[in-house]
N, C-alpha and C positions, 0 to 999 in steps of 0.2 A: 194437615201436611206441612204447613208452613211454618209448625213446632219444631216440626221433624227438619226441615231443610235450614233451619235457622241454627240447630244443634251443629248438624253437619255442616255448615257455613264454618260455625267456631270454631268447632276442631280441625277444621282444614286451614284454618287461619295460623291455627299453632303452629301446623308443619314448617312456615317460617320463618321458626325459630332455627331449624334445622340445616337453614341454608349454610354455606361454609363449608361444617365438617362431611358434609351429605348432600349429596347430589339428589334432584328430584326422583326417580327412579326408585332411589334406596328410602324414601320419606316413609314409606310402610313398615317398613324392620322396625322403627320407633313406635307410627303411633297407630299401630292397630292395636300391638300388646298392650299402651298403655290406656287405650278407649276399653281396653276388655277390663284392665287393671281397675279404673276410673267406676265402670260400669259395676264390678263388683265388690266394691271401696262402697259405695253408696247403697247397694242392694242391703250388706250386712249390718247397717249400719246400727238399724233399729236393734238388733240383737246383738250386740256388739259385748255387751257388760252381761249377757248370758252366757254365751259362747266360753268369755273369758271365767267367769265363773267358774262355771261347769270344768271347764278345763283343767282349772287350778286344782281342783277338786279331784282330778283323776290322772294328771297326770306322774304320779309314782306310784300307779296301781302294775298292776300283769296286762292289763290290757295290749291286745297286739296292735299295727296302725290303724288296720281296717275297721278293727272293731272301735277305738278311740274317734275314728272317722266319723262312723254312723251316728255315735251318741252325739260328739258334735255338730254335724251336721243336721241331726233334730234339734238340737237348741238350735241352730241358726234359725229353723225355718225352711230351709233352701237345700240345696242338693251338692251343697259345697261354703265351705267356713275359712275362716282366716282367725288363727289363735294368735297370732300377733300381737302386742300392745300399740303396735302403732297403725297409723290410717293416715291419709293423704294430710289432714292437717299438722299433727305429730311429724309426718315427715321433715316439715317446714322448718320446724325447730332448730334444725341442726343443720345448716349448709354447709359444713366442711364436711360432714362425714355422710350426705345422704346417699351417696352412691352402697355404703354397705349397708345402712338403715333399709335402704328399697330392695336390695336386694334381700334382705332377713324378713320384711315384710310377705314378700312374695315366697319365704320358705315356709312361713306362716304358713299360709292355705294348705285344703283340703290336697291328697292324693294327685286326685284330677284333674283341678288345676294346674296344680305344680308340675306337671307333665306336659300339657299345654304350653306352658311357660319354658320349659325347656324343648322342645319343640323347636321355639319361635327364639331359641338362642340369646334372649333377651338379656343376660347376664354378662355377653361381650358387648350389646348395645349401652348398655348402664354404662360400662367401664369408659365406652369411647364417648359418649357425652360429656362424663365427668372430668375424662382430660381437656373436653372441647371447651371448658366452664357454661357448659349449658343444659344439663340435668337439674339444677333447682330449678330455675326460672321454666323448664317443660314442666315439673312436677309442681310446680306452682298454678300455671296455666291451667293445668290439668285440671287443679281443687279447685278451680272455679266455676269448671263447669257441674251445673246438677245436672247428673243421671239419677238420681232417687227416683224410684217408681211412683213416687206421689206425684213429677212431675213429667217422669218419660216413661209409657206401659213397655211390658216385655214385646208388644207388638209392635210399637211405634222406637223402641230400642233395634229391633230386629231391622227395620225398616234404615234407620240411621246407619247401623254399621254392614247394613250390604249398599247401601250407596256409598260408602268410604272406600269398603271392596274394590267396586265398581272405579271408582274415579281415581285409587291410588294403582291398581293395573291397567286403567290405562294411559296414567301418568310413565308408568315402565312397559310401553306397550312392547318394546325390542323383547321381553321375555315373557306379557303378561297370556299369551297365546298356550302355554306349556298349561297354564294351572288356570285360565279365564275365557270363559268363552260370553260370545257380545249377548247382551242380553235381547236383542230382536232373536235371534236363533233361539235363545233357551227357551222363550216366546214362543214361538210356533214349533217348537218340538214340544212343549207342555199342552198345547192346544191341540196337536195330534196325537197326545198321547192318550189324553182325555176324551178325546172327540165319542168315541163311540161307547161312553160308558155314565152318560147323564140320570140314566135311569137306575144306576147301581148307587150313585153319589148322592141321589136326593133321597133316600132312605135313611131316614133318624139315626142317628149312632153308630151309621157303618163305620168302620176301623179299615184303611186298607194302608199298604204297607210301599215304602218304594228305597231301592238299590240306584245308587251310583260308585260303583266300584272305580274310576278314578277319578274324584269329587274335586280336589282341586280346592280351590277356597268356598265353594258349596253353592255356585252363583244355580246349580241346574235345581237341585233341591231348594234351594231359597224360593225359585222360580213356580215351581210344583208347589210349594205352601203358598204363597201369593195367587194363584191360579184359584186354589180350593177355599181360602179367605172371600175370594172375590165370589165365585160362584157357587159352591157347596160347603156352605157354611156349617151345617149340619153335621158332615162329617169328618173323620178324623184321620191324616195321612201323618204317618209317622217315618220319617226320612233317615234312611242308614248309610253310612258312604266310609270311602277308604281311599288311600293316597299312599305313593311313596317317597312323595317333596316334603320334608318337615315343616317348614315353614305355611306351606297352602294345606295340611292337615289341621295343623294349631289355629288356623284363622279358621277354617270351617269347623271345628270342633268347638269353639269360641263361640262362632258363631250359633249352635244348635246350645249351648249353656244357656248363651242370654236369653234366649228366645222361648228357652225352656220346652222345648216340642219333643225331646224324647221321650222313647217307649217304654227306655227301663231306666232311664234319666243319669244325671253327672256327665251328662258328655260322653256318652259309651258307643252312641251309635253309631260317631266317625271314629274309624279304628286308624291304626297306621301299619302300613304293609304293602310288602308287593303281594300285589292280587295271585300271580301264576305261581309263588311259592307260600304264600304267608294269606291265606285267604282268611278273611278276620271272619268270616260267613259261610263255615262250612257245612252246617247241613239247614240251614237256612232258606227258603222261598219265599219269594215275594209279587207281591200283584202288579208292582210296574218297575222300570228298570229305565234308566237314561245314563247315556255316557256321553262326553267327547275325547276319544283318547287320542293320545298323541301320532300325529300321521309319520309314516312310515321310521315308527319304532324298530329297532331289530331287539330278539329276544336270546341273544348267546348268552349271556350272562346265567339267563335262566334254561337254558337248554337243556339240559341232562335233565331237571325234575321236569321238565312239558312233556320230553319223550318218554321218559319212566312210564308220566301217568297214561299218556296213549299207548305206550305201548301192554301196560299190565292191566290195564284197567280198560283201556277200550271208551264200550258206551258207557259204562259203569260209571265212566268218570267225565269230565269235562270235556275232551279233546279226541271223543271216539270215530270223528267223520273225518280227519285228517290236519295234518298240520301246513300251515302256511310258510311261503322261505322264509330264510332264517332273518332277512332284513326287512324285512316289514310285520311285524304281531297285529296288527290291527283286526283279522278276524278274529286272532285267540281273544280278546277282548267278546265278542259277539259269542264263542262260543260258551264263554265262563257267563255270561247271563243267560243265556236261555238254558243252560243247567240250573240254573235257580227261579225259573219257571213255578209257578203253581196248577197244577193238577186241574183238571174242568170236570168239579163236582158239584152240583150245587146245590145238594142233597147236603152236605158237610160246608157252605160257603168257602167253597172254595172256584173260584169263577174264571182259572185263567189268568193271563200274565198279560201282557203287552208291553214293548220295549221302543226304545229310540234312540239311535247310535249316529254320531256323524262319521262320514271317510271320504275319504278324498276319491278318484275316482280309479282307483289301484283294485279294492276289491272286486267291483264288479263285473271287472276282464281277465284279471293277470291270471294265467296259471290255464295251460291247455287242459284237455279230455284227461283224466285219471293222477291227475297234480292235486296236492294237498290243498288249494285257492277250491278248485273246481267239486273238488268231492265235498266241502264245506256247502257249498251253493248247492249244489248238488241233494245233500241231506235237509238242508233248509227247505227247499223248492217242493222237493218229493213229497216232504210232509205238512205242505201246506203252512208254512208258518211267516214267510214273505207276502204282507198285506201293499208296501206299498215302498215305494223309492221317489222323495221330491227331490230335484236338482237344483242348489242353490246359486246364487251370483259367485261370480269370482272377487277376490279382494275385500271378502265379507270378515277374514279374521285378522288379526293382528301381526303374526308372525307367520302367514304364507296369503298369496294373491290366488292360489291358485282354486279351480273349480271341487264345488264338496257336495256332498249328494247325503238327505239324511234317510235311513231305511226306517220304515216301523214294521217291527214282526214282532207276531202273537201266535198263541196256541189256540185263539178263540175266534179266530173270524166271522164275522156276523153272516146271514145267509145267504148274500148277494154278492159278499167277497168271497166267498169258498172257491178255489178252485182258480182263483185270478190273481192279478197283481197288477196293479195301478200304477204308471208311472205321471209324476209331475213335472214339467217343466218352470219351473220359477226362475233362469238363468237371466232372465231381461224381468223381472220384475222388482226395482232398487230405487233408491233416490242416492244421489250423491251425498257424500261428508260434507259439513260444513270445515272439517278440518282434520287430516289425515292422523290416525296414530296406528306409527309402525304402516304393513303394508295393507290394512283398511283403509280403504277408499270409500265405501260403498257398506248400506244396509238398508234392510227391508223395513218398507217403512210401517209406524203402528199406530198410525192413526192420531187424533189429537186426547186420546187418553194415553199416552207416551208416556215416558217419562221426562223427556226433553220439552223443559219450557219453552223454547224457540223454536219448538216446530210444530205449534200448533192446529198448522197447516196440510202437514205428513197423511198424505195419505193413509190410508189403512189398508197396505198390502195383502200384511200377514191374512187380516180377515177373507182377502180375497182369495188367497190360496188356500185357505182351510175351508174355503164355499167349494172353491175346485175338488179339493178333498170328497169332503162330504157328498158333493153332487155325485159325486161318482159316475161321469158320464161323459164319453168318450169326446175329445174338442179339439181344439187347436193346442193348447196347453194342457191338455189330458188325455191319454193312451190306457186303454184295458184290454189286458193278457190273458188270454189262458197260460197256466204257469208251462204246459209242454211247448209254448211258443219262443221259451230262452234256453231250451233243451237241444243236443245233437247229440249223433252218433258219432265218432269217430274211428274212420273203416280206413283200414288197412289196404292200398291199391298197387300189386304188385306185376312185374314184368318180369317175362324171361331173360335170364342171363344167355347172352347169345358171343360164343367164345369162335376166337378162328385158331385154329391151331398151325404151325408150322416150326422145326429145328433148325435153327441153325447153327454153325461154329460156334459164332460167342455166347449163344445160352447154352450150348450145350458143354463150354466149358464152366461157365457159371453154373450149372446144374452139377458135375463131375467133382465140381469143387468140393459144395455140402454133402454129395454124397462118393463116394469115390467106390465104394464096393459094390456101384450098381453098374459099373463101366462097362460090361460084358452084355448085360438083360440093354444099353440105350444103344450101345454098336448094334446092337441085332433090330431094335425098332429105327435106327435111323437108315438102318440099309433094307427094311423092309415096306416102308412107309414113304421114305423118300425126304426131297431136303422142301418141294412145295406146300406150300400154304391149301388149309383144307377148311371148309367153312360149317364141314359137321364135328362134333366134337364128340355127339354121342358114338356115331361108328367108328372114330380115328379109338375112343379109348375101350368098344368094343375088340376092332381089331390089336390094342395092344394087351389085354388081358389074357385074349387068347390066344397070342405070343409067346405072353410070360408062363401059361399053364404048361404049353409046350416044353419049355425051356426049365421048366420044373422052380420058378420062381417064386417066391411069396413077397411082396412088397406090404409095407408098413403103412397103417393109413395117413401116417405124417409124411411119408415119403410119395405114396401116390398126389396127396394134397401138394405137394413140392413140386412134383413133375408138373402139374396143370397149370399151377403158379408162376412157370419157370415159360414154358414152354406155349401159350395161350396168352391175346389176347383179347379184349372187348371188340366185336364188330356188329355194328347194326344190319348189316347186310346176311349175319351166320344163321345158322337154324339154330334154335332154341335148345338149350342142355337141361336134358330130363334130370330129373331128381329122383326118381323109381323107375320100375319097369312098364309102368306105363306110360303111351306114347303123348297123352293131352297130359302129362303130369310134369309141370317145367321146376326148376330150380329158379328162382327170384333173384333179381341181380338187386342186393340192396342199393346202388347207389340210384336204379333207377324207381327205388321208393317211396311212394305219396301218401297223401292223407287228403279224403275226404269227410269235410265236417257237412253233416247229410241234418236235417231237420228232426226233429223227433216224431213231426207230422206226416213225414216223406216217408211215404216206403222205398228202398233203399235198394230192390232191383232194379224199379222204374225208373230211379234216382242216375243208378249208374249206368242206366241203357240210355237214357237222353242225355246225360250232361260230362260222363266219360268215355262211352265205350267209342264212340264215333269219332274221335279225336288219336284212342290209342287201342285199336283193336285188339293188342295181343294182352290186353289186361286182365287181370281179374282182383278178386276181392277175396283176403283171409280175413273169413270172419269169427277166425278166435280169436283177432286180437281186437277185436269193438270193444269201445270204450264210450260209457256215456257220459257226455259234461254238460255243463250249465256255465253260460256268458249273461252281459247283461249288454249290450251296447245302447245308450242310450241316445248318442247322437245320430247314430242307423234311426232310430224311431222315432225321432224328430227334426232329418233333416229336410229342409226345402228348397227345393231346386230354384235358383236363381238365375235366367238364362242371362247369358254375356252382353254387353252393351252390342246395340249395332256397329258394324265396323267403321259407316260413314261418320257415325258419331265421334268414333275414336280418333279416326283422320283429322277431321273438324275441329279437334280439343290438341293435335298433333299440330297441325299449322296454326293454331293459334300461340303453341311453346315456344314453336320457329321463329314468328314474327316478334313475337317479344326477345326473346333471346336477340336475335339481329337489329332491335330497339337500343338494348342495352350495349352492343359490343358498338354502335353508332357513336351512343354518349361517349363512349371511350376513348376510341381515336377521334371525334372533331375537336 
């Protein structure tokens, strides 16, 4: 390890060189692409004079790029070539002109590279160095560090440039939040994601497969192969990811080159795209799935192709349980991985999925009974695929303080989770920063196998929370659900519209107004009815229809609706206005309508005989408009009641402010 950290010592030494034209923050735009650069300057080395060979050899043939690709790239060796004549030392040669020499170098390589590299916009960085006069002496520096695999492995490479990852986002921690997340978190979400599948990993040559569909610069899949290194060495996780920041695609795409841990290799398994329209994985499945995406995303941009797909496709498609407001995506995220799910066969090895997602705490409440949040939760719950929710510290990311909750759902629950849902409390289990970046404060600590050499001391949180985990057994910091315990009903509780009726002059010239050809059919109900106030509304417009039949009049239902409108208003003291001909059958004054959110465990007449009817007896319940939703509240489920200090107390700590206070105003005036 001290190979490794003396490497990354160097090249972080270079970075300033940078000082000046480039502020700390921006140090990565330079030298990640040229550690990748550097890294595969010395990979090709040995093959260097085949490559060019061969090359020479075929380059005024028919061959199309791709096909000139492959053949090169088997002479290299490697999954990627450079037919360039020049290499880092070559570079050297020529200091006036190496800004175009490096840039011809890097047109040099292979397809996949060279895409990588534009990515990472590298070609505007050459330019502004060269003005800064400090691209040779970086391109120098560079050639002296060895990356040759004779003296850095693909594994101990891999190792080096995610700690550079690492320390140059959170050199720019103001933005490194968008595309980095802290690696304690990526930590115990790999640890949860793993937890229950020891027995699937220790089998010789299993192949299992994992999605991070907004990867970012690749710290959650870095995390995931460091996991399986350490513990299931045996097997083989091959890591697929996608982005829509160019810049943190190129560095995670970079990153799975050097490391060489693709499935179908060149760097293909980090794609570039938005996921909700450009899914690089479309009929693809995978055994595990981890994300952090960005908290309260909105998705207009992509709007018309999310609703297309729900709306034409349904389940069919990704987004068939509903969609979330338009200002926050963060479930469409959750719902585009569990569409990539794997089947529980295990008859065909195929074993099921398990996923890990962080959110803020927007998903697990927003959105009432029959809202696109709630029918999400909803579809999840139903089908048993919410295994569990830990709640993490606040101030644990970069670019927000606020509280984050990570879910693990799976299609496979083991036999003792079925049917439940585990919540974790970890909100108070943290050590403080040694030194803040951005609005990180605070991170769970991991023990003295860390990465931090200065905290050798760190507790081992995470382990503690993944014992909570695993124990699965209900505590002070651990709560287990039946899943119809975050379920309700929401019933519709209405009251009669209770009208008093009474004419007078100015409504009745307000009424005469809109309608003026009824002047005749209202002189006759106002000289038959009288100018008094009447608190039945059902007989006042029994007696005026059978006025109007009389008088041989038909009245318009817009015009009847006018008269009551005009002529009526709201009295809690009125009798109740039938809506049919029967007499228990009332018309609902909407404005005096409520909503009961009823348990899923409650039966719901008992429900509203104790805890509504006796409050507001003339109520009742439409129960065609019940809706069922799913909340998650977690601080309901772990609050603790803390009674108030004693009042003598309070007094006590009262006159002692007094006394000080009349201390101070003492000093003042003597």
């Amino acid at each position: 390890m001290a190979n490794q950290r003396d490497h990354a010592n160097l090249i972080w030494q270079i970075a300033d060189l940078l000082r000046g034209p480039y502020r700390p923050p921006q140090y990565e735009r330079v030298m990640l692409p040229m550690v990748v650069l550097r890294r595969f300057d010395c990979v090709l080395a040995d093959t260097k004079a085949r490559v060019m060979s061969e090359y020479e050899r075929r380059k005024d043939g028919k061959l199309t790029d791709d096909a000139l690709d492959r053949i090169l790239n088997k002479a290299s060796g490697q999954r990627f070539h450079n037919r360039s004549s020049l290499d880092f030392q070559k570079l050297k040669g020529d200091p006036d002109n190496i800004n175009r020499h490096l840039v011809g170098y890097i047109n040099g390589f292979s397809a996949n590279v060279r895409r990588i590299f534009e990515y990472f916009e590298f070609t505007a960085e050459i330019e502004r160095m060269h003005e800064a006069n400090i691209l040779f002496l970086v391109v120098s520096k560079f050639g002296d560090v060895d990356l040759h695999p004779n003296a850095v492995s693909n594994y101990q490479m891999g190792l080096i440039f995610e700690n550079l990852i690492r320390r140059f986002n959170e050199l720019a921690n103001e933005t490194a939040g968008d595309h980095f997340t802290p690696r304690e978190v990526v930590h115990l979400m790999v640890d949860l994601l793993f937890i229950e599948d020891d027995a699937l990993l220790t089998i010789p040559g299993t192949v299992r497969t994992m999605l991070d569909p907004a990867c970012g610069t690749g710290g959650m899949l870095a995390g995931a192969q460091g996991y399986m290194r350490q513990s299931h060495i045996k097997a083989n996780l091959y890591v697929y990811g996608q982005d829509y920041n160019k810049r943190a695609f190129a560095t995670a795409a970079s990153d799975m080159l050097i490391k060489q841990v693709d499935h179908n290799g060149g760097g293909e398994n980090i794609r570039f795209g938005d996921i909700f329209t450009e899914d690089q994985f479309p009929d693809q499945t995978f055994d595990y799935l981890i994300v952090n995406p960005p908290f309260g995303v909105d998705w207009k941009k992509q709007k018309r192709e999310i609703e297309q797909e729900h709306q034409k496709r349904g389940f069919a498609g990704r987004f068939g349980p509903g969609l979330p407001r338009i200002n926050d995506g963060a479930l469409l995220f959750l719902l585009h991985m569990i569409s990539k799910f794997e089947p529980v066969r295990p008859k065909d090895q195929k074993h099921g999925s398990r996923l890990a997602i962080v959110f803020n705490g927007s998903p697990l409440f927003t959105g009432g009974a029959g809202s696109g949040e709630s029918e999400i939760r909803k579809w999840i719950i139903e089908n048993d695929w919410l295994e569990a929710i830990v709640a993490l510290p606040e101030q644990m990311f970069y670019n927000t303080g606020i509280g984050t909750y990570i879910w693990i759902v799976t299609n496979r629950k083991s036999a003792q989770r079925q049917g439940k849902i585990q919540l974790v409390d970890a909100r108070e289990t943290w050590v403080p920063m040694r030194r803040s970046l951005g609005d990180k404060r605070r991170k769970i600590g991991e023990g003295p196998a860390g990465e931090d050499e200065d905290r050798s001391d760190e507790p081992d949180q995470i382990g503690e929370i993944v014992r909570w985990y695993g124990g699965f057994q209900s505590g002070a910091k651990v709560k287990i659900f039946d899943n119809a315990d975050f379920g309700y009903t929401r019933v519709t509780v209405e009251r009669p519209l209770r009208l008093r009726y009474q004419m007078t002059i100015e409504d009745k010239a307000r009424f005469l107004d809109a309608a003026p050809d009824l002047l005749d059919d209202v002189q006759a109900i106002d000289q038959t009815l009288g100018r008094d106030s009447k608190l039945d509304w059902n007989a006042v417009w029994a007696s005026i229809q059978k006025l109007l039949r009389q008088r041989g009049s038909r009245w318009t239902l817009a015009e009847q609706r006018l008269f009551r409108s005009v002529f009526t208003v709201k009295d809690p003291v009125a009798e109740p206005v039938r809506a049919g001909v029967r007499s228990d059958d009332s018309e609902p004054d909407p404005d005096l309508r409520d909503f009961e959110n009823i348990p899923l465990k409650e039966d719901i007449d008992a429900y509203f005989a104790r805890e509504v009817h006796p409050h507001v007896p003339d109520a009742w319940m439409d129960r065609s408009k019940d809706k069922v939703g799913y909340e998650i509240n977690f601080n309901r489920h772990f609050y603790v009641f803390v009674p108030p200090r004693p009042l003598a107390e309070i007094d006590a700590d009262l006159k002692k402010a007094e006394e000080e206070i009349m201390r101070l105003l003492r000093e003042v005036t003597e």
